[in-house]
GUBA-317247 format. One line per 2 residues: number of its first residue (from 0); their letters; for each residue x, y, z of C-alpha. Coordinates in steps of 0.05 Angstrom, whole numbers. Example, Ala and Ser with C-alpha at 12.3 -4.5 7.8 and 13.67 -1.06 7.14 Angstrom:
<recs>
0) AS) 246 -90 156 ~ 273 -21 143
</recs>
This chain:
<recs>
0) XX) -1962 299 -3137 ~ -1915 344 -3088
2) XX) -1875 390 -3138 ~ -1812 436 -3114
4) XX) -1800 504 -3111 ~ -1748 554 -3105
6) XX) -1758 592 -3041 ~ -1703 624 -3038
8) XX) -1635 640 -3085 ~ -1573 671 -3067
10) XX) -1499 681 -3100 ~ -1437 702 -3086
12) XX) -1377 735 -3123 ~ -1311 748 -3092
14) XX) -1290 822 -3094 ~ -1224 808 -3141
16) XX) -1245 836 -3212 ~ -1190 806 -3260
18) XX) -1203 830 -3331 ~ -1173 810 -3399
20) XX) -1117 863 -3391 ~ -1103 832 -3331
22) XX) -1077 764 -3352 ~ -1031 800 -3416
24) XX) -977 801 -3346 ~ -981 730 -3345
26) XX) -992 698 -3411 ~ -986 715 -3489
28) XX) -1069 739 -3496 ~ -1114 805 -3507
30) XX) -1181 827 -3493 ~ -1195 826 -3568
32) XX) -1167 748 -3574 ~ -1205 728 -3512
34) XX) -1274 763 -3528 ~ -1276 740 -3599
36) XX) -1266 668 -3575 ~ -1316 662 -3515
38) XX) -1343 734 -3494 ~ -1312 741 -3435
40) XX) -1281 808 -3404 ~ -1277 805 -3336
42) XX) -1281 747 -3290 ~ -1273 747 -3205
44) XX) -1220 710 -3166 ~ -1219 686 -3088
46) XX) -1178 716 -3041 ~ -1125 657 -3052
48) XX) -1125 635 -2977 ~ -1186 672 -2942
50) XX) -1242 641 -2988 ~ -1251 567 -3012
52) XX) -1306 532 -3043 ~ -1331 522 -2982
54) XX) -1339 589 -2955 ~ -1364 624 -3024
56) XX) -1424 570 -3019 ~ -1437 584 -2956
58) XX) -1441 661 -2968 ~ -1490 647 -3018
60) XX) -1534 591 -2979 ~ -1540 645 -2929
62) XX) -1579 692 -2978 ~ -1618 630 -3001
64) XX) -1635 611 -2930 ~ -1660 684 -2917
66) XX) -1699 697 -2977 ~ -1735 628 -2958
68) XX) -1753 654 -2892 ~ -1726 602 -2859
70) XX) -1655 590 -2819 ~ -1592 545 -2822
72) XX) -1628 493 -2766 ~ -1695 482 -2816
74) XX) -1643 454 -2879 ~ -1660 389 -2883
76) XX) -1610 365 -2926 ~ -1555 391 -2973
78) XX) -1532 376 -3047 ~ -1462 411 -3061
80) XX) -1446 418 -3139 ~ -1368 423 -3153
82) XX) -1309 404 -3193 ~ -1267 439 -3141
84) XX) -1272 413 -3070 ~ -1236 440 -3009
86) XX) -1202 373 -3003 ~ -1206 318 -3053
88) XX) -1243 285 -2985 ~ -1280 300 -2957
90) XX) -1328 332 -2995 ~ -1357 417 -2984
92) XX) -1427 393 -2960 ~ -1405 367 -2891
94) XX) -1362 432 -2882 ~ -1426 473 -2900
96) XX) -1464 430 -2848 ~ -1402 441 -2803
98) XX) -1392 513 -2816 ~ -1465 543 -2813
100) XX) -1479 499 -2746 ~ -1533 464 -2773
102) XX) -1562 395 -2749 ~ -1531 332 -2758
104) XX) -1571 327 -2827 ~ -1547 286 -2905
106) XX) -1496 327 -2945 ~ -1485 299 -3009
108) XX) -1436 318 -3068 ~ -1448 321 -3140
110) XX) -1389 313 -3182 ~ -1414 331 -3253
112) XX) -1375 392 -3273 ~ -1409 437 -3308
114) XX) -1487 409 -3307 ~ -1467 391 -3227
116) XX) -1520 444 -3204 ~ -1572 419 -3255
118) XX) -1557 342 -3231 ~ -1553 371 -3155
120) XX) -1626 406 -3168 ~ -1657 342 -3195
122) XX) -1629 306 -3133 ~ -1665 348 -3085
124) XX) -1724 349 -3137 ~ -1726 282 -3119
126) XX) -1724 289 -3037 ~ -1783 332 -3042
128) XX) -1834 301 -3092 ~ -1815 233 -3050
130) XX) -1838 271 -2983 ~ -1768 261 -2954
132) XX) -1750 328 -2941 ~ -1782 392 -2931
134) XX) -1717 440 -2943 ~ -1660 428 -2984
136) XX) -1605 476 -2993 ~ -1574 462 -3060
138) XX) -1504 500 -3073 ~ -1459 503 -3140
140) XX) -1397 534 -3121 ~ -1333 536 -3151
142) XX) -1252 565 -3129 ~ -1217 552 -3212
144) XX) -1173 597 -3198 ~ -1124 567 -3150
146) XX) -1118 503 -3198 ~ -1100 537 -3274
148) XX) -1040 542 -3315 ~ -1020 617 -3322
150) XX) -972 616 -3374 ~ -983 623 -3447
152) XX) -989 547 -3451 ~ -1046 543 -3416
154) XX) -1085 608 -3440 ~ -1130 560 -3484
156) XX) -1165 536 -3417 ~ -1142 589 -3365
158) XX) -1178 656 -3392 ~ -1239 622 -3387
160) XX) -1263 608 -3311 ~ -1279 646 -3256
162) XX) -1298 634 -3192 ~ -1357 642 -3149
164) XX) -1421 609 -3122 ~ -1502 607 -3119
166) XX) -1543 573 -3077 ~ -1618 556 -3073
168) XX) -1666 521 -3017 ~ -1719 477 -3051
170) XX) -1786 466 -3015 ~ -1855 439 -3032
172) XX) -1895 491 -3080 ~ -1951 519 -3047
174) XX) -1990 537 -3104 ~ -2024 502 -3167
176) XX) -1977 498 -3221 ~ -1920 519 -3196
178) XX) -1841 497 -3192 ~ -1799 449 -3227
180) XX) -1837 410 -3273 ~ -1787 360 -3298
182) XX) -1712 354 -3308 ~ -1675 307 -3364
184) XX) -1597 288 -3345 ~ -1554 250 -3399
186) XX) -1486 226 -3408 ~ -1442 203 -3460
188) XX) -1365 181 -3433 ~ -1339 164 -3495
190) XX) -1298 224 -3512 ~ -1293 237 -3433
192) XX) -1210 252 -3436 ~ -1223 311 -3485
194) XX) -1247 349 -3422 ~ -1215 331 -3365
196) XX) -1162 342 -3302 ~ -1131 272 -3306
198) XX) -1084 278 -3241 ~ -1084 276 -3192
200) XX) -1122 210 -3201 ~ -1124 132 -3199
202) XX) -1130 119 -3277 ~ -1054 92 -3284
204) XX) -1066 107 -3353 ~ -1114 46 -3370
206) XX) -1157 88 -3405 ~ -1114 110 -3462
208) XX) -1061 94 -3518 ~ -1023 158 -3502
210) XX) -1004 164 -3429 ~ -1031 215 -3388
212) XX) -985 218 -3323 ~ -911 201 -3314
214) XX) -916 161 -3251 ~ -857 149 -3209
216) XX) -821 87 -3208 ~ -840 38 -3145
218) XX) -862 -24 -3121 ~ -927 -4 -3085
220) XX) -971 59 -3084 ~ -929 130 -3106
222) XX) -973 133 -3159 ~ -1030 195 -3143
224) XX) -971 243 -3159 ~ -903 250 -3172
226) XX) -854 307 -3186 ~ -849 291 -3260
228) XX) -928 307 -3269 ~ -911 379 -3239
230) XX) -850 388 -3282 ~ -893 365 -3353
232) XX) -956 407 -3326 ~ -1002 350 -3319
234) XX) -1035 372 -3257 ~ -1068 425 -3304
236) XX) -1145 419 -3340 ~ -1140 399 -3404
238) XX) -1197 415 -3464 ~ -1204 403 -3540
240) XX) -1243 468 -3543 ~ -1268 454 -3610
242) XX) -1286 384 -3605 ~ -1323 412 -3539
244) XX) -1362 461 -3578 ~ -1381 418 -3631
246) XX) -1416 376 -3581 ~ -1453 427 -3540
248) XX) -1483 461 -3603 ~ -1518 398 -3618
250) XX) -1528 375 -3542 ~ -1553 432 -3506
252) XX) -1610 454 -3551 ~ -1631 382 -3559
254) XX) -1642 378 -3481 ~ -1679 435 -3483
256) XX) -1732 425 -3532 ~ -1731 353 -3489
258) XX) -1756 397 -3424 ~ -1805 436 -3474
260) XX) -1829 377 -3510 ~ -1840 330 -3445
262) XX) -1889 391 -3408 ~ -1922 406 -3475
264) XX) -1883 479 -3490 ~ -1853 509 -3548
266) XX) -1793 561 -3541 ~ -1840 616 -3562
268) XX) -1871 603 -3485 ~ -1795 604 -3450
270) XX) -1802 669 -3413 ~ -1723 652 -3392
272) XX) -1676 613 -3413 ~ -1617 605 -3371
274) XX) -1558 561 -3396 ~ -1497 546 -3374
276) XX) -1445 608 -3379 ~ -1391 556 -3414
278) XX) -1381 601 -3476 ~ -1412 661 -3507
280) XX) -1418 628 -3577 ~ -1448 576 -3552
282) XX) -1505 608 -3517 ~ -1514 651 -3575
284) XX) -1514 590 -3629 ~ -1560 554 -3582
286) XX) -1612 624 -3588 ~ -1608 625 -3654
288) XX) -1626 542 -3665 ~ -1687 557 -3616
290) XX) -1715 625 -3650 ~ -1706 661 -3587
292) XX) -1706 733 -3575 ~ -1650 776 -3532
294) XX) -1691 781 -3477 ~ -1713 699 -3472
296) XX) -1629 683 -3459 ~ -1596 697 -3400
298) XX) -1518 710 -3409 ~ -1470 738 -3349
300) XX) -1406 702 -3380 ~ -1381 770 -3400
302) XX) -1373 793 -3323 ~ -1351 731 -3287
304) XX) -1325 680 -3342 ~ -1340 601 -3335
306) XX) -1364 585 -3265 ~ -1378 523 -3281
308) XX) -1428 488 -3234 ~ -1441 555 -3199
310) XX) -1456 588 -3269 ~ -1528 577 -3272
312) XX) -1548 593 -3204 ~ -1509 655 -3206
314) XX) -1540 677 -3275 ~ -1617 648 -3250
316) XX) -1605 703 -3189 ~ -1579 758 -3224
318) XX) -1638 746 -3279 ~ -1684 749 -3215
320) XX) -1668 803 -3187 ~ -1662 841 -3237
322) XX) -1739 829 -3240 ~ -1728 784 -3311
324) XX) -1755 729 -3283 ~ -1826 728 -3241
326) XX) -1886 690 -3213 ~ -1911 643 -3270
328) XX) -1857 656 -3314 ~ -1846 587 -3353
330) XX) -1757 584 -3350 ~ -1706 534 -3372
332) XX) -1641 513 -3345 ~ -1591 480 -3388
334) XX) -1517 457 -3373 ~ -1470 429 -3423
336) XX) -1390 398 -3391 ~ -1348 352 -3370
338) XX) -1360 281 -3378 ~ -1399 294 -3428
340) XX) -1460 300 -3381 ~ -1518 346 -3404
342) XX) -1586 370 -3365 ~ -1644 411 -3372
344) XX) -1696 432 -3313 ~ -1760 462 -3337
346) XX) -1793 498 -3281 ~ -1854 550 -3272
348) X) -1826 614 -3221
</recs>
């Protein structure tokens, strides 16, 4: 059977550094109350009208596409993971397509929050066993920081993300066991509202008791947003943080010894793990469940906060090229969000 590699990886980071101190002008918060909570001291916003989504995945496609040996005209197809699109339609991958000139090739987007990139990767997994494609760019990429509440009411969500991108291009392995050998994806909607940006959106509130958007008063349509949503802040992200964490503990090492268990590995034979930057604590519970040492987990969350969807390909780059991760290493990607959805990719370097 084909399998798929990674030929090539890339990421991207805007130049902004924001650190902890850097929010106390904006909200009630310190570096002490933020690290203790989620490990986080720095993070890196977008240049608020010069970079979008967009643009940060394309920055890092182009180091994927180069590393690969190959250019923009050879893609073949793209998956774009994000929660926050250039325009709610359409969606980044055409304006990738458009933007790096390629041919008039498939762009799909993945709309799964925080595993997106994991989901997007088993996509073009997919593509490639089936003998579809030959190169598929994959991109998580992600612009929070034009969408959060900075005021001291919405510190809870707002110190966590960042922004920034990573970007692979997956192609048949060329050698004996090598490449992804199996991804797991799972959902569970039934506490979906505890993590969520509810408007602007076409729920009308039928999902809950409580309402979740004061729509205006009409006859016909005037309900995607009104100025009474803006006034009550309820164009903002909204998380249970603890009812979050409570989840993930249980969910993301569960997925992982899934990946392990389904290929025939223990974690003893993980030469990298690399899970989802959502919260220090997390990753660190999650090590500790697993018997892992230091050097088997991957964590960046401490320079560039919650990416989200672009958080594991930005922390599977760094991790390569900082030489931690090499030919025939055995490594694990996990992702924990939104939804709740939940993945794992096992795959041999």
């Amino acid at each position: 059977m084909i399998r798929s590699r990674i030929a090539g990886i890339g990421l991207y980071v805007p130049e902004q550094v924001v650190t902890n101190q850097d929010l106390t002008k904006y909200m009630e918060t310190s570096d002490e109350w933020i690290q203790e909570r989620t490990g986080i001291k720095e993070r890196r916003y977008a240049h608020r009208t010069q970079e979008t989504t967009t643009t940060m995945g394309v920055e890092a496609a182009k180091i994927a596409i180069e590393r690969a040996g190959i250019t923009p005209q050879d893609i073949d197809f793209i998956v774009f993971a994000t929660l926050s699109p250039d325009y709610y339609f359409p969606g980044c991958g055409v304006l990738v397509q458009r933007a790096m000139k390629m041919k008039e090739i498939g762009a799909l987007d993945v709309r799964n929050q925080c595993s997106g990139f994991i989901y997007a990767l088993s996509v073009a997994d997919q593509f490639i066993k089936g003998g579809m494609y030959k190169n598929v760019l994959v991109i998580g990429s992600e612009k929070h920081s034009f969408g959060l509440d900075f005021s001291t009411r919405g510190r809870n969500v707002s110190v966590i993300f960042g922004d920034g991108a990573g970007a692979v291009v997956l192609q048949p392995a060329n050698k004996e066991n090598q490449g992804i050998l199996s991804t797991h994806l799972h959902s569970d909607g039934e506490s979906a509202e505890i993590l969520a940006m509810y408007n602007p959106g076409t729920h009308a509130n039928h999902w809950v008791d409580q309402p979740l958007a004061d729509f205006n008063e009409a006859e016909i349509a005037d309900m995607f947003m009104s100025h009474a949503m803006i006034d009550k802040a309820q164009n903002f992200p909204f998380m249970d943080g603890p009812s979050v964490f409570k989840k993930a503990v249980v969910k993301f090492p569960e997925v992982i010894m899934e990946a392990l268990t389904a290929n025939g590995y223990q974690p003893s034979d993980l030469r990298m793990l690399i899970p989802h930057q959502a919260n220090l604590r997390i990753a660190q519970f999650v090590q500790q469940k697993l018997g892992l040492t230091d050097d088997q987990v991957y964590n960046n969350i401490h320079r560039y906060g919650n990416t989200t969807a672009a958080s594991v390909p930005i922390a599977l780059c760094e991790a390569w090229q900082e030489g931690k991760v090499k030919d025939g290493d055995l490594v694990c990607l996990a992702a924990f969000g939104s939804g709740f959805t939940w993945a794992s990719a096992l795959l041999k370097w």
